[in-house]
C-alpha positions as CSV (number, residue, x, y, z in Angstrom):
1,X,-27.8,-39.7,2.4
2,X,-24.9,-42.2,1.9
3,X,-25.2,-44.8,-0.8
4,X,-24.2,-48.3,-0.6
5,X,-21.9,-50.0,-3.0
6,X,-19.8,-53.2,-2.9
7,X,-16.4,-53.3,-4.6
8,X,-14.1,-55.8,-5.9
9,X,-10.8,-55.1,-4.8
10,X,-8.0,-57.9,-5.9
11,X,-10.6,-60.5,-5.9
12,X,-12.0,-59.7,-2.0
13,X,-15.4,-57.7,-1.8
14,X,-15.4,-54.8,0.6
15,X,-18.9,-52.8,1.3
16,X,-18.4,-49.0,1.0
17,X,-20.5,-46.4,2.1
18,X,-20.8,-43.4,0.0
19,X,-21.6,-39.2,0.6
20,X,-22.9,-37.8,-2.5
21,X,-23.0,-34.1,-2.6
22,X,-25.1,-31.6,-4.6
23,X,-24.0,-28.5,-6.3
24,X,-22.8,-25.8,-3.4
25,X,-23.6,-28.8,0.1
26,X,-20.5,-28.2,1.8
27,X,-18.9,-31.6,2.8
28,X,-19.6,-33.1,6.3
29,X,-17.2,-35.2,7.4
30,X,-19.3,-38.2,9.8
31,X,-17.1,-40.0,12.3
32,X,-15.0,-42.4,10.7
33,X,-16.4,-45.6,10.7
34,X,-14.9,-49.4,11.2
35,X,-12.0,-50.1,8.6
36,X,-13.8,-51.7,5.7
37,X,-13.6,-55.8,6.3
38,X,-13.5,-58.6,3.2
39,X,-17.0,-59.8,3.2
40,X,-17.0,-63.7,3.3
41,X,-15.8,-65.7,0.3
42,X,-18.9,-66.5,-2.0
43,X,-18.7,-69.7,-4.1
44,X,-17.9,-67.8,-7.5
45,X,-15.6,-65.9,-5.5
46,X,-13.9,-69.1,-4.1
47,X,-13.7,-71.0,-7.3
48,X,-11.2,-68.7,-8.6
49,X,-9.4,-66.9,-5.7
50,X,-6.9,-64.5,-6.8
51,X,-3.2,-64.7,-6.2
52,X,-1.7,-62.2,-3.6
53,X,0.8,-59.8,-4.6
54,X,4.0,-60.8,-3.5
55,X,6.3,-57.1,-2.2
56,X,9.9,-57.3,-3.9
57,X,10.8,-55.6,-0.9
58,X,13.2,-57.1,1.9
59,X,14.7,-56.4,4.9
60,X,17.6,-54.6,4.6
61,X,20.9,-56.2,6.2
62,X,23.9,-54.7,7.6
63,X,25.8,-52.4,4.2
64,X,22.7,-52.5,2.4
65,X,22.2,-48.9,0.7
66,X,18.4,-48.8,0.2
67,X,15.6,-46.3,-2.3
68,X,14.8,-43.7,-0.4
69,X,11.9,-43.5,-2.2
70,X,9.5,-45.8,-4.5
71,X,10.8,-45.2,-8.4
72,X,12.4,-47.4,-11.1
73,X,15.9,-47.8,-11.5
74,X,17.3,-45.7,-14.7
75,X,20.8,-46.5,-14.1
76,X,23.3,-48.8,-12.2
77,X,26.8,-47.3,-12.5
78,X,28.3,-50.1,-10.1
79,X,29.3,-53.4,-10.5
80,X,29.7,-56.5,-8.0
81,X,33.6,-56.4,-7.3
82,X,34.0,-52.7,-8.0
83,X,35.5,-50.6,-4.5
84,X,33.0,-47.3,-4.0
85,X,34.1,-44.5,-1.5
86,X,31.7,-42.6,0.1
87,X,29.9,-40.3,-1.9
88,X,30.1,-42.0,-5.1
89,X,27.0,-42.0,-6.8
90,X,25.8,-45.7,-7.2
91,X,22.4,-45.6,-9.5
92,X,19.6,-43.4,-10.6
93,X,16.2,-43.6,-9.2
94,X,13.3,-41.9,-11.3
95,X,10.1,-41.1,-9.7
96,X,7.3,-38.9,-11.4
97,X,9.9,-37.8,-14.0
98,X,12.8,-36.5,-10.9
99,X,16.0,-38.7,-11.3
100,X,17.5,-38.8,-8.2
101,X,21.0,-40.2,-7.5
102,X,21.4,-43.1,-5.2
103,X,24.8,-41.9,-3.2
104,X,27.0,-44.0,-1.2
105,X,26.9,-43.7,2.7
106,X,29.6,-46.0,3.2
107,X,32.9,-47.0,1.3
108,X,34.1,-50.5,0.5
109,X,33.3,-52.9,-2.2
110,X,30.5,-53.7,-3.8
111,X,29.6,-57.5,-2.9
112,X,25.4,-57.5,-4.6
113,X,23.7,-55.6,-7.1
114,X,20.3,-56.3,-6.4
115,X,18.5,-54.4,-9.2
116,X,19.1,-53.7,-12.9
117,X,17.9,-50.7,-14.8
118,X,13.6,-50.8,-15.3
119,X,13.3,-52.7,-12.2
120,X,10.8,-50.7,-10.2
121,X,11.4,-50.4,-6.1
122,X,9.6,-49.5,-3.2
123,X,11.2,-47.0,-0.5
124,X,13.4,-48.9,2.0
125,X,14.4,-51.4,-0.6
126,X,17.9,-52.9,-0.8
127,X,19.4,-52.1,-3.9
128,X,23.0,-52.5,-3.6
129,X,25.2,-54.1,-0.8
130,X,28.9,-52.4,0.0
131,X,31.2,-54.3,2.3
């Protein structure tokens, strides 16, 4: 029998229903249900509304080389001025403990650096644009 909880989620409440199982009850997967909804703003909950996360992420624009995945930056090894060919290896992403090289698709000069090593990134991010 599912069990009803509600949960605070970045300062909006969301009602969840919940399967619990006993030892050896094979899991039984009901149809899936409406996508949980915010339940309306209560007074305590509307005195102190929290702030929304704000994504680093951009659009990226013609000569942008962008993450390929989500990671923080280890290491930049270009600089704004500097002319890259393709290939070279621009910075190093780490992602659970993989550094992977961020590689050059395009040759020409380096016009922004838009990260710095310990900035974290999200996939499709601009980090560096090449003119």
């Amino acid at each position: 029998m599912p069990r009803q909880f509600k949960v605070t989620v970045n300062g909006r409440e969301y009602e969840v229903s919940v399967l619990e199982l006993t030892a050896g009850q094979a899991a039984q997967s009901p149809a899936p249900a409406a996508v949980a909804q915010p339940m309306a703003a209560t007074a305590s909950s509307a005195a102190a509304p929290a702030a929304a996360p704000r994504s680093t992420a951009t659009a990226a624009g013609a000569g942008d080389e962008v993450a390929g995945m989500g990671g923080v930056v280890v290491e930049v090894n270009v600089k704004v001025g500097q002319t890259v060919a393709a290939g070279d290896r621009l910075l190093v992403l780490e992602a659970m403990k993989m550094k992977t090289p961020v590689i050059a698709t395009r040759a020409g000069q380096v016009m922004r650096v838009l990260v710095a090593p310990g900035d974290a990134v999200e996939g499709g991010q601009p980090l560096v644009t090449i003119a």
